[in-house]
N, C-alpha and C positions, 0 to 999 in steps of 0.2 A: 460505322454504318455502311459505309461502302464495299469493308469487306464483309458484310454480312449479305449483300445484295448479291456480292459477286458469289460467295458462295453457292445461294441459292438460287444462282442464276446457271451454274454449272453441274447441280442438280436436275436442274429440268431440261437442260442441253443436252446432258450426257448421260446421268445414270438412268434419267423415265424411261428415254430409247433404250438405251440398252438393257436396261429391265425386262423391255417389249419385246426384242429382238430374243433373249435366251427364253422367253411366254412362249412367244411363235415357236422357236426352234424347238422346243420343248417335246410343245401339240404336237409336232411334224414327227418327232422322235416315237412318239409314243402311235401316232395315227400309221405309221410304218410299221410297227411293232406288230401294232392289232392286224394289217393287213396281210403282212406275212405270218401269221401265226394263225388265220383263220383259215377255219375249214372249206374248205369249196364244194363239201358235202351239203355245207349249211345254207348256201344258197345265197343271194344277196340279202344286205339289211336292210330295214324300214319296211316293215311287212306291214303297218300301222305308222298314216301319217296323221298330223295334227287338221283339224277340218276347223273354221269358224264359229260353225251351226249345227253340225252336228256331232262334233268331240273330238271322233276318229273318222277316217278315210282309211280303206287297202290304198296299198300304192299300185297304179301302175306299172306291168311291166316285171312284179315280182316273183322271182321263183325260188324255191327256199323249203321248207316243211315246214308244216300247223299241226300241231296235235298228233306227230308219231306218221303223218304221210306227206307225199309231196304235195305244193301246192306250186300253181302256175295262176297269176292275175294278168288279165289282157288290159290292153290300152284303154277299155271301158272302163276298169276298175269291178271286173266281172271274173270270178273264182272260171274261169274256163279254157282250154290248151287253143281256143279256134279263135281266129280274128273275126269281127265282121264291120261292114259297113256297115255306115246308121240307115243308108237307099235300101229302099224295099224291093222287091221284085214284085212282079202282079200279082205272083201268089203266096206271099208272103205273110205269116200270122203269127207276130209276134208275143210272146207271152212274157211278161217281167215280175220275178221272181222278188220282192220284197222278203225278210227276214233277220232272224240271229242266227248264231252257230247252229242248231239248229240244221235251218236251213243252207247254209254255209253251207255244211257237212263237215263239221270238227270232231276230227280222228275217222271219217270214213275217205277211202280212198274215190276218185272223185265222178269215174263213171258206175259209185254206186249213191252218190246223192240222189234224192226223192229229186230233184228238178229234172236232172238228165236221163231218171228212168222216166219221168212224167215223158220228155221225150221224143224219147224211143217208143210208147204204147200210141202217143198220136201219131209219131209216122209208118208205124204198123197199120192203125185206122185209116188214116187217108193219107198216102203216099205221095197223091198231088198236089198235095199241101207242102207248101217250104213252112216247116215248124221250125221256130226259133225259141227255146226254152234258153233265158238267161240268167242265171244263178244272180243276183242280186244282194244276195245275204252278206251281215258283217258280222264277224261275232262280237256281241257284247250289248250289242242294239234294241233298244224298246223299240213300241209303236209309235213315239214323237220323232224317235230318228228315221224311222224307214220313212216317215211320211214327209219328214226332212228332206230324206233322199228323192222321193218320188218330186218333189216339186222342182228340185232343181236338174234332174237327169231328165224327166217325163217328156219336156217340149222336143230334146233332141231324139230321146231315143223311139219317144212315135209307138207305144205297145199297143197291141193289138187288146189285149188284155191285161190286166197287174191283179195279183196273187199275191196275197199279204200273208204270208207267216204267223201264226201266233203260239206263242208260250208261255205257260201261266208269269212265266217271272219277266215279261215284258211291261208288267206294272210296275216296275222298278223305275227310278229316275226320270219318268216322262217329264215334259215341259215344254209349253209354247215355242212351235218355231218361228224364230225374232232374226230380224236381220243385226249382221254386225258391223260396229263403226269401224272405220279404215284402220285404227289403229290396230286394233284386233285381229283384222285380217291380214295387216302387214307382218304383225308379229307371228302368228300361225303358220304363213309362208315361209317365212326365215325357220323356222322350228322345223317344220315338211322338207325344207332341202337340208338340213345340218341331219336329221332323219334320216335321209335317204341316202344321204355320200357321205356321211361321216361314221367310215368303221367303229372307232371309238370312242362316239357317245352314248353308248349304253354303259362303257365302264366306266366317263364322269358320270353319267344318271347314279350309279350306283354309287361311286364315293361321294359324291352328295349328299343320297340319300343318307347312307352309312352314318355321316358325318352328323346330320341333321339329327337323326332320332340319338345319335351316340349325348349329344349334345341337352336336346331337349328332355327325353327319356320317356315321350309323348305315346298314347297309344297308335295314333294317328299316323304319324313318322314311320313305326313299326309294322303299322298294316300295309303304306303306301312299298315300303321294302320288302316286305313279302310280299305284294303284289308286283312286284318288278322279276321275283324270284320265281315265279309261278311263270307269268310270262314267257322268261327266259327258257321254261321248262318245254314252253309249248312251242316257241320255235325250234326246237334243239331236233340235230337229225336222227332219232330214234327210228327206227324201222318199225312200226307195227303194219305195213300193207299185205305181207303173207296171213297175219291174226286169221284163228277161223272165222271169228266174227264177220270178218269181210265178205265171206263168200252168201253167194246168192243158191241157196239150196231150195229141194222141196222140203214144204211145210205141211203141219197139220190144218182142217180147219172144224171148228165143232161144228156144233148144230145149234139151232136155237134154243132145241128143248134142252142139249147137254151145259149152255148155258146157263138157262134157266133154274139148272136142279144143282147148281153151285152153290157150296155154303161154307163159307170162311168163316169157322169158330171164332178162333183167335185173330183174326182180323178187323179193323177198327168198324165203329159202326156210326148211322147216318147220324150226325150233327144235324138240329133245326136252326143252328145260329151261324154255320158256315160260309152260305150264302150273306149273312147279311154282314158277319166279319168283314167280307173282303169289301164290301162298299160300307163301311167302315174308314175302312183302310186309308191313308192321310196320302196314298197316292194313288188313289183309284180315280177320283175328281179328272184327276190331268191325262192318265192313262183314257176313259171315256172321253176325254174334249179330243185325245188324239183321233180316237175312231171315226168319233163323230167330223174330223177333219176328214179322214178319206171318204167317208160318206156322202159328205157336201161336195166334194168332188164328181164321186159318181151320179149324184141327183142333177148336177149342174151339167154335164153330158161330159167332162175332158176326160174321162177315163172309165173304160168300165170294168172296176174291182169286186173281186173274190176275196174273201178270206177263208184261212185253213187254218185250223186248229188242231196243230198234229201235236196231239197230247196221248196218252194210254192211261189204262187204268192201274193201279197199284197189284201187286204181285202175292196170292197166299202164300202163307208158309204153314200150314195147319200140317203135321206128319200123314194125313188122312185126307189129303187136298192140294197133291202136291202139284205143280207145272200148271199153275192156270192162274190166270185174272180173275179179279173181282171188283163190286162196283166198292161196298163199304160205303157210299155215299157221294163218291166223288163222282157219279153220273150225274149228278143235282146240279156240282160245282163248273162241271161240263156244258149243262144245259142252260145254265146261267151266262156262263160265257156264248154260248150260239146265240144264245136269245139276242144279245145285246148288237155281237157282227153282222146278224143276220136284217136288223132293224134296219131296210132300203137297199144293201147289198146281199146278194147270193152270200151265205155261207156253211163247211163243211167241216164236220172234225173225224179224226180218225180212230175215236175213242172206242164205237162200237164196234169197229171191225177187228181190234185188239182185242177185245174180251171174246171172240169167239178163235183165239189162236194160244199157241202152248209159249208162255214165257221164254222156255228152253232155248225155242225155236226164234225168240225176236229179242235180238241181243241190242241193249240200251234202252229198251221200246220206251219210256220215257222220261229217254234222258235225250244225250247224243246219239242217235239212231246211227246203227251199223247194220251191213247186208240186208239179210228179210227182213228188219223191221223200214227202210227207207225203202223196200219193194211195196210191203202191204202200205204204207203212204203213199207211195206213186199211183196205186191203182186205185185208192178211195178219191187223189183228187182226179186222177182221168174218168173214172166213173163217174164223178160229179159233175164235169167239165162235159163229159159226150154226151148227158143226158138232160143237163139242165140248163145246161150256159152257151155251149158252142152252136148249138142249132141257130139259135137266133142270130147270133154275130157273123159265123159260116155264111148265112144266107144275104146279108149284106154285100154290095161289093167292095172288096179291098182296094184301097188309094196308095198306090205305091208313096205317092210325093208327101202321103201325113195329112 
């Protein structure tokens, strides 16, 4: 008995440590590997940390490439190359930019995102205006996260105004923002720094994963792995910022009547159940309680919100019909969505100012908007803003101190 004691007493003296010790030395082997073997093209890692409440967080601080361009995130946690103080100036009119990729700008290089052209057209308008347009956006993000986001960034960052993004696919995954027990957020944190300084945990992520679905043979396991693959796709330092898509050219614009006299043969046609499909829908319930959260916000006076529904219409392809938009129905699905943003907050979509422009000419118009198509969005919401929203707020005095 005794030597069974002693054996396993020098088991746990000596082999667990030194078990631990070639663990560590291991990590350390392999965490040097990845460091030197990594590209410095690619920028730093952790472009996406773990968040409590709202899933994901951008990191602070990161620069690296998103979707084939460079990207730079500020100390805010703001897609933007400028620092700023959260102090105001006396003429200070801050705008906060809610969103998804989208809004982001995933895959447009970054002074052609629809925020920073937004602007640029208000400091052409009034120049004694200190304009602060702050990109906000995260990709991946419904309306329960940005309103996630808005509650907890809003008190510091003081906006003049908040501009909420939408996209039809922001009815995806919403849900009650709930605060989280300590555990949760402890865990989160340890995840956010091994994230952020640890070269090589994206290759255990993957032999994990690898391991996992090798193992299970799950569908699950196998989508979570392509979605890691995909990922890895979008930070990778691909150059697309020479794309023409980038550039900011002249465009055509129709007329109303050439609108009008549009006719998409072979183009889908209006649905009477499409509207009621999407409220239907087993996540539209929570997607509306999110709205109806920023709503209660703006009714109760802490902020006063816009929303933008920078969506376009779908694209003919009739041999006899070529380069143009058409509704097919989906101005119903458009107007359904206004109806609902607009219910106590200002809101604006940029659907009709796309049907009267040539496809050709607005690359991604509704997808990831690239050059003209994030111009003609810039200008549908500064038109909305100069003529509907800003006058009234302008004419208050600004509080530097919030």
């Amino acid at each position: 008995m005794a030597l069974t004691r002693g054996r396993w007493g020098r088991l746990i003296t000596i082999s667990v440590p030194a078990l631990g010790i070639a663990i560590l030395a291991a990590a350390l082997l392999v965490e040097l590997w990845v460091r030197v073997s990594w590209d410095p093209r690619k920028g730093t890692p952790g472009f996406f940390l773990s968040d409590a409440v709202r899933g994901q967080r951008l990191a602070a601080g990161y620069d690296g490439w998103f979707a084939g361009v460079p990207v730079h995130v500020n100390r805010l946690e703001l897609r933007d190359p400028r620092e700023y103080d959260l102090a105001k100036h006396a003429n200070t009119f801050r705008i906060l930019v809610l969103g998804d990729s989208v809004t982001f700008g995933h895959g447009s290089v970054y002074e052609h995102t629809y925020p920073y052209l937004l602007e640029q057209r208000l400091k052409a308008w009034r120049p004694s205006v200190d304009w602060q347009v702050w990109n906000a956006g995260v990709p991946g993000y419904n309306t329960s996260q940005e309103l996630a986001h808005l509650l907890e960034v809003g008190d510091r960052f003081r906006p003049d105004l908040v501009v909420v993004g939408f996209f039809d696919n922001d009815l995806i995954g919403n849900r009650p923002v709930a605060s989280p027990g300590i555990i949760r957020k402890a865990a989160v944190r340890v995840l956010s720094v091994v994230r952020r300084h640890l070269y090589s945990f994206e290759l255990y992520k993957r032999i994990y994963l690898t391991l996992a679905w090798k193992q299970s043979g799950s569908v699950d396991d196998r989508r979570r792995l392509e979605h890691l693959g995909t990922e890895e796709a979008l930070l990778a330092n691909v150059d697309a910022t020479a794309a023409p898509e980038q550039r900011l050219t002249a465009y055509e614009r129709l007329t109303d009547d050439e609108v009008r006299q549009v006719n998409c043969v072979y183009g889908m046609t209006p649905n009477p159940d499409t509207v009621p499909a999407i409220e239907r829908d087993p996540g539209f319930p929570a997607w509306l309680e999110a709205v109806r959260g920023f709503q209660r916000l703006a009714r109760d006076g802490r902020y006063h919100v816009v929303f933008f529904a920078n969506d376009a219409p779908p694209i003919c392809h009739d041999t006899d019909a070529t380069d143009l938009f058409y509704d097919g129905g989906s101005k119903a699905v458009d107007a359904f969505y206004l109806k609902i943003l607009a219910d106590g907050t200002p809101a604006v979509s940029s659907f009709d100012a796309f049907l009267h422009m040539r496809p050709s000419q607005m690359p991604n118009a509704a997808g990831h908007s690239l050059g003209n198509s994030n111009a003609v969005k810039a200008d549908v919401l500064f038109d909305f803003l100069r003529d509907s929203v800003l006058p009234s707020l302008l004419a208050q005095p600004v509080d530097p101190s919030g």
